[in-house]
N, C-alpha and C positions, 0 to 999 in steps of 0.2 A: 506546558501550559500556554506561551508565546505562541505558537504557531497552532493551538487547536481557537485560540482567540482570533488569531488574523485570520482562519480558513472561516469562521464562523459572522464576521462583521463581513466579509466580502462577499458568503452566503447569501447573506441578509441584505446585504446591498444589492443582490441582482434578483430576489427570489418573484416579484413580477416580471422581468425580462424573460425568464428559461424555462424550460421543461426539466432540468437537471444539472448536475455536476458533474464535471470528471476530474478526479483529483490522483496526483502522480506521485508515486511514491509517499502515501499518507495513508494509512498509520504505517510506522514502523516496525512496531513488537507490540505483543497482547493487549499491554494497559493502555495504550493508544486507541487503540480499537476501544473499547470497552467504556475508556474516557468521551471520545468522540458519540459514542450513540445515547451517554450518559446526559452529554450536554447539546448534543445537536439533534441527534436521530439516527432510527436504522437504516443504513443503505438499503435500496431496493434491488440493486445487485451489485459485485463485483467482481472486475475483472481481472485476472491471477495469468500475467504474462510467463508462461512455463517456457525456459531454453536452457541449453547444455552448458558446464561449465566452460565449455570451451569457446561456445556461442558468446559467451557472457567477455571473459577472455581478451577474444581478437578485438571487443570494444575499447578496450583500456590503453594508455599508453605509457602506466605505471608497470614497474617489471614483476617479474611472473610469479616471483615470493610474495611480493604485496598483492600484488591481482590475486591470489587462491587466499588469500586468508580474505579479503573483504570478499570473495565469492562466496566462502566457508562461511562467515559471519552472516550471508545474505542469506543462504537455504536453511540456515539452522532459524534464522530470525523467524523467518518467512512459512515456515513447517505449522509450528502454532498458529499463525493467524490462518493458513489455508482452512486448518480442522476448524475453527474456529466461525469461520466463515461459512464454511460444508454445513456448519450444525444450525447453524442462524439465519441464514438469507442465501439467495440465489446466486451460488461462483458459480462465473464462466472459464472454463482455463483455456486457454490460448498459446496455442503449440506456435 
């Protein structure tokens, strides 16, 4: 709730200045999503950065047990909100 409040006053504090937002790593899992167009709006599109776990990987500098569980945690998360998104508004995915 913290954080769909702070993305929502900072919204609204620019929404004369922009043509849009881009926001990173938000929502996290379904009721995120679901929450956020509850209270704010549908996105008119999103964008869905697609790379390999290994891609994903050589970014980290935690060791390789902790790296594939938070990458496992990341696609399983992230599975639901794609379909999610396919069904609802315009994904772009981005190889």
């Amino acid at each position: 709730g913290i954080v769909l409040e702070l993305l929502k006053e900072a919204m609204v504090s620019k929404l004369g200045d922009t043509k849009g937002f881009l926001i990173d790593g938000y929502p996290q899992e379904l009721k995120d999503a679901e929450e956020f167009e509850s209270k704010i709006g549908e996105p008119k599109l999103v964008l869905c950065l697609d790379c390999s776990a290994e891609t994903m990987s050589s970014q980290s500098s935690e060791s390789t047990e902790t790296t594939e569980d938070r990458i496992e945690s990341s696609y399983q998360a992230s599975n639901p909100l794609t379909a999610y998104y396919e069904s609802r508004t315009q994904l772009c995915k981005v190889n």
